[in-house]
N, C-alpha and C positions, 0 to 999 in steps of 0.2 A: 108639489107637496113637501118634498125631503129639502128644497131650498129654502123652502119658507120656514121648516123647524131648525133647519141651522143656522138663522140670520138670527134669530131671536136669542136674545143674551140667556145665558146659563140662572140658576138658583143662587148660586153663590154669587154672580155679578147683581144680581136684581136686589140681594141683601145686603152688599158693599157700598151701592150707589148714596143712597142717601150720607151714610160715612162719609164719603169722600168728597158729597158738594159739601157737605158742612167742612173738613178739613181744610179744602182749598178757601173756602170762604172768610175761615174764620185767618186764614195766610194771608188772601189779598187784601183784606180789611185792615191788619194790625200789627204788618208783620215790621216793622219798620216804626211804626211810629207809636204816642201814649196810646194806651185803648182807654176807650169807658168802661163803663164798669157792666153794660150789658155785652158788651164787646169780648170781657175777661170772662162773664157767663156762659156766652156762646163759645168759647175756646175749651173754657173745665168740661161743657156739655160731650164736644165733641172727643177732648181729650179720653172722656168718663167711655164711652162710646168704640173709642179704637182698645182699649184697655181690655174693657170689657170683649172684645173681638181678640185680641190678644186672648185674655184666659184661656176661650174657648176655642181656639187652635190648639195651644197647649194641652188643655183636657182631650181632644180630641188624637191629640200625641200621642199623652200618654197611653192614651185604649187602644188604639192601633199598636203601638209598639212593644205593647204589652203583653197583648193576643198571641202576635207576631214572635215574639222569643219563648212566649210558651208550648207555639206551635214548635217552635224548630228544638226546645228541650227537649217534648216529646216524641217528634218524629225522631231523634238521636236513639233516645231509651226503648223504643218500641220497632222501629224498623231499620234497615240501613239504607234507606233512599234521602236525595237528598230532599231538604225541608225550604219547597220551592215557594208555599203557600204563604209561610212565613216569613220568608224573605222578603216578599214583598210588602206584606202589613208592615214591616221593619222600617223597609223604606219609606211606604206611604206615611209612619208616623213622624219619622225624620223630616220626612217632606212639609209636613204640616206644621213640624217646630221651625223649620227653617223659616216656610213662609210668613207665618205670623211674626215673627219674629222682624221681618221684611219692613212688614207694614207698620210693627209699633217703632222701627226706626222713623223710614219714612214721616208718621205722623208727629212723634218727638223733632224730627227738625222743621217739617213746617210750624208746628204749634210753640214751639219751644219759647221763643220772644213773645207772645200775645200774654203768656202766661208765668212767664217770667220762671221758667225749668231750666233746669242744669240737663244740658247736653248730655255732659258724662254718664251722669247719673243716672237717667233714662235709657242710655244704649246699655251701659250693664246692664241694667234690667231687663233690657229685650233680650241682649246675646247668651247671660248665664245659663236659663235653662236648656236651650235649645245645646250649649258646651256641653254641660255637665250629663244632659241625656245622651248624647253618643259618646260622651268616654265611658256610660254606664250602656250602654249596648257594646261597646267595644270591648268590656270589660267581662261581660257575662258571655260573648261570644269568644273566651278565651283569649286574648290578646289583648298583651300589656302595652302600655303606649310608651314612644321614647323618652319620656319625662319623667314618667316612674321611672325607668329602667335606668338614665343617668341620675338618681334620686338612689339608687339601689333600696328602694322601696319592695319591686319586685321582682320573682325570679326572669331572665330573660330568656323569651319565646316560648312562655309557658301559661302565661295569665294569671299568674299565683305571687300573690303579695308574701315578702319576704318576712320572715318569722323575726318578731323584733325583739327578744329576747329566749334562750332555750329554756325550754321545760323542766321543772323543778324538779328534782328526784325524787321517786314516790318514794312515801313515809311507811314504815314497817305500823301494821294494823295493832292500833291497842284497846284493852278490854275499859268496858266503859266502866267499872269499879277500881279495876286496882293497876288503872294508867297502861 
């Protein structure tokens, strides 16, 4: 009985499947040569389809990693144990920008010729968020990254952005009639 429930593909393999005959299909079809124009259909479909799978790793991201640094804000503020709970949301939401991130590369170079997409243009687009979320987990976990720190952006070893001008001198208080 326990062999026959682990031969059987997972929820997330059984929701990827169809995705993925359509991406390779719409590859071996067109990748290479003109398409028709149900051809270019069937490639925006699928394109429309990993994208949409794309968001929703993202969104998926972000709630886990969200959770995740809330968790460890407040196990800081409330106890001195370490904040194991949240660590791992942390990760797990890491994990899920990574991966998606994975798959809209992947899907961006098979699909890329059928539909006539800029390579470039599609991997920024998969790799920003998934960047820009861990130097923003890096960032609220205290720790500045070496690019600020050679930017002298922020203070080094402290995770505190460097004050980009000093503070005005406070102004002696005057009466609102006679200045």
């Amino acid at each position: 009985m326990m062999i026959a429930a682990a031969a059987q593909p997972t929820i997330a393999a059984r929701a990827m499947r169809p995705i993925a005959v359509a991406v390779r299909a719409v590859a071996r079809r067109g990748a290479g040569s003109s398409t028709s124009g149900a051809d270019e259909v069937a490639a925006w479909t699928a394109f429309t389809a990993v994208e949409n799978t794309f968001l929703n790793y993202m969104r998926n991201s972000l709630l886990a990693t969200s959770c995740g640094l809330t968790m460890i804000h407040f196990r800081r503020e409330v106890d001195d144990r370490p904040p194991d709970g949240g660590a791992v949301l942390v990760a797990l939401g890491l994990g899920y920008a990574y991966v998606g991130a994975a798959l809209h590369l992947f899907a961006a170079a098979r699909l890329a010729a059928p539909i006539g997409m800029n390579r470039l243009t599609a991997g920024v687009h998969a790799v920003a968020p998934p960047t820009l979320l861990t130097v923003a987990v890096g960032c609220f976990l205290d720790r500045s990254h070496p690019w600020a720190e050679a930017l002298g952006a922020s203070i080094p070893n402290t995770g505190l952005w460097a004050p980009r001008t000093p503070a005005p001198p406070p102004q002696p208080a005057r009466h609102w009639l006679w200045g």
